[in-house]
C-alpha positions in Angstrom: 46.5 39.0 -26.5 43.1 40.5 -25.5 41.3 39.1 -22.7 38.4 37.3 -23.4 35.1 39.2 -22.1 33.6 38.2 -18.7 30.0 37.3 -18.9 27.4 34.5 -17.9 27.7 33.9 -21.9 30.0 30.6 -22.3 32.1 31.0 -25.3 32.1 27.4 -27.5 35.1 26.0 -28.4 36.5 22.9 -30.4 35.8 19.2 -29.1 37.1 17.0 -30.0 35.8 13.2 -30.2 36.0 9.6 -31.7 34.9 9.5 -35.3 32.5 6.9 -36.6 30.5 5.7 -39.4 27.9 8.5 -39.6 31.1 10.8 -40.1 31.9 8.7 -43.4 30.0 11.0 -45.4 31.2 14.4 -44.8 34.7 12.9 -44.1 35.2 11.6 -47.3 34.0 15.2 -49.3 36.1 16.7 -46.8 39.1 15.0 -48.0 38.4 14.9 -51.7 38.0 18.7 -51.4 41.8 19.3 -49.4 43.5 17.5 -53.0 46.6 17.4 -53.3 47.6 17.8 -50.1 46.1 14.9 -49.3 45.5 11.9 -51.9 41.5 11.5 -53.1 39.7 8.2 -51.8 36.7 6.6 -52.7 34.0 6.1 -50.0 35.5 1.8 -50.0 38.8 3.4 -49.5 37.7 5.8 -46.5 35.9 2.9 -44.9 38.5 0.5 -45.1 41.0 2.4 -44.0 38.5 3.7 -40.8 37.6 0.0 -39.9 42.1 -0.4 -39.7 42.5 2.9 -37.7 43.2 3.1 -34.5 42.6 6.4 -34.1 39.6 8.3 -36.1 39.5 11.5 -34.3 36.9 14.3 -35.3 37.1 18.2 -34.2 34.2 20.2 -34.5 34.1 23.7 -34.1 30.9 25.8 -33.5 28.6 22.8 -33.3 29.6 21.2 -37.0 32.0 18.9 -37.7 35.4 20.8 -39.0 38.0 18.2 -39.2 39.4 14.9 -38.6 42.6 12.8 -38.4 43.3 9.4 -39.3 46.0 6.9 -37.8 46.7 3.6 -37.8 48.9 0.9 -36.3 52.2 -0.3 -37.6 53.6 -2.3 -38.6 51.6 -4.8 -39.7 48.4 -3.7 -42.0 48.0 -5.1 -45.4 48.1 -1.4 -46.5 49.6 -0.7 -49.9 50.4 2.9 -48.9 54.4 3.1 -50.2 54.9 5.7 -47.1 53.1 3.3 -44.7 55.5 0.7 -46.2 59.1 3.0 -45.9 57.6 3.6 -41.6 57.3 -0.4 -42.0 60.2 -1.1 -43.0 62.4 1.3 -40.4 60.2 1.1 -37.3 58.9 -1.9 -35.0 56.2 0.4 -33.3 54.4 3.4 -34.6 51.4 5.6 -35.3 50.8 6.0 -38.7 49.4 9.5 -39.6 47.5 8.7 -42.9 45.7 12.0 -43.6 44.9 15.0 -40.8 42.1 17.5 -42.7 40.7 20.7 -41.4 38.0 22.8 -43.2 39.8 25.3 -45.5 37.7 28.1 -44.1 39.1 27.1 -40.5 42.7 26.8 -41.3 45.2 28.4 -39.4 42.6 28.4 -36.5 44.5 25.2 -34.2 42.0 23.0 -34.8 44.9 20.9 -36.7 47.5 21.4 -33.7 44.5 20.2 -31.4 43.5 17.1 -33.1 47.9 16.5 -33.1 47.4 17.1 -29.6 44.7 14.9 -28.5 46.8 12.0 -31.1 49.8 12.7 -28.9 48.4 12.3 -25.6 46.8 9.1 -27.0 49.7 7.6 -28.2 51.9 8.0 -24.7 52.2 4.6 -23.4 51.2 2.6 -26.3 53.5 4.0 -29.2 57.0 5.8 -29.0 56.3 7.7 -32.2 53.9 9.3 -34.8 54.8 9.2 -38.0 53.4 11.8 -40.9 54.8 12.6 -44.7 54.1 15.7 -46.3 54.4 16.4 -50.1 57.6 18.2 -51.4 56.9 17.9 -54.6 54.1 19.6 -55.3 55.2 21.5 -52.6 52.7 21.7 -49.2 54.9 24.3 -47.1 52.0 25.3 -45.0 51.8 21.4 -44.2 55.7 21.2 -43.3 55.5 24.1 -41.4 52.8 22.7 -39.0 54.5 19.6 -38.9 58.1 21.4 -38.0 56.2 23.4 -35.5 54.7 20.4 -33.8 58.4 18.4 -33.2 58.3 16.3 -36.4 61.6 16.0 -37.4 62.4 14.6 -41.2 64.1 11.2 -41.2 63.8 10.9 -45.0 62.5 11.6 -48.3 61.2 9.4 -51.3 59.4 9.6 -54.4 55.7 8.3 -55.0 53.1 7.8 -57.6 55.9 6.9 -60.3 57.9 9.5 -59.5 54.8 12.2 -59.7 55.2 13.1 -56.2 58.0 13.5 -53.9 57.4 13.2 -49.8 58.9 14.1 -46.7 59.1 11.0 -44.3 58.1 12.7 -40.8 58.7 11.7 -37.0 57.7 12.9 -33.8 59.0 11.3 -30.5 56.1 10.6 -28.4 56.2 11.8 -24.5 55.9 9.1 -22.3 54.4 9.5 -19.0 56.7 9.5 -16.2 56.0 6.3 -14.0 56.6 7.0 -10.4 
């Protein structure tokens, strides 16, 4: 890998930081714009499902906001979500990854494995997993590929939307700080 060049010039990178309502906007045409690898919302559905998260985390990259992830609690929300449901139903603590988008023209560029990042370092101490799905059918390899690269290992599979879609139910063990 090249060296980056040495001057008094300081290179930008990504930040990363909390999300909030003026990030509603962009968020929301952001996700509309990443279908179907993620499901469409209406700006209610965003907002209501911001005002349950417990983590809204935005990456921007070059001084714009590029991406953001979403995850809430479980169990315990009155979300209909059927995958939400399934983590429900199998796990008595989690963090629920509803939807992670990065700008398609920044893909491929970490800013996904960073916001996973920052959620895992978040998580230690307060939940022993993250849990993701990823569609199968219509297939999202590029998504399961980040997600196998991360540590996300499959603990099941189930069909959605009437049987439209098929997902891969997703699970990554959380480190836990050492205490000592």
């Amino acid at each position: 890998m090249p060296e980056a060049p040495t001057s008094d010039v300081s290179w930008p990178g990504p930040s990363i930081r909390d999300g909030g309502d003026g990030d509603l906007d962009w968020a929301w045409r952001l996700n509309n714009a990443a279908q179907p690898a993620v499901n469409g919302l209406e700006p209610s559905d965003l907002e209501t499902l911001v005002s349950w998260s417990q983590r809204f985390l935005v990456i921007e990259h070059e001084g714009r906001a590029a991406g953001f992830v979403l995850a809430l609690e479980g169990p315990g929300l009155p979300y209909e979500s059927l995958n939400y449901r399934w983590f429900s139903s199998q796990f008595d603590s989690f963090l629920y990854v509803d939807r992670v988008v990065v700008d398609q023209s920044l893909r491929a560029g970490g800013l996904g494995r960073a916001l996973y990042g920052a959620l895992g370092t978040s998580a230690a101490g307060r939940w022993p997993r993250i849990c993701a799905e990823v569609n199968v059918e219509p297939p999202n390899p590029r998504s399961l590929r980040f997600h196998e690269r991360f540590g996300f290992q499959s603990v099941g599979e189930q069909d959605t939307e009437g049987g439209k879609k098929r997902v891969r139910l997703l699970e990554y063990t959380v480190p836990q700080a050492c205490e000592g």
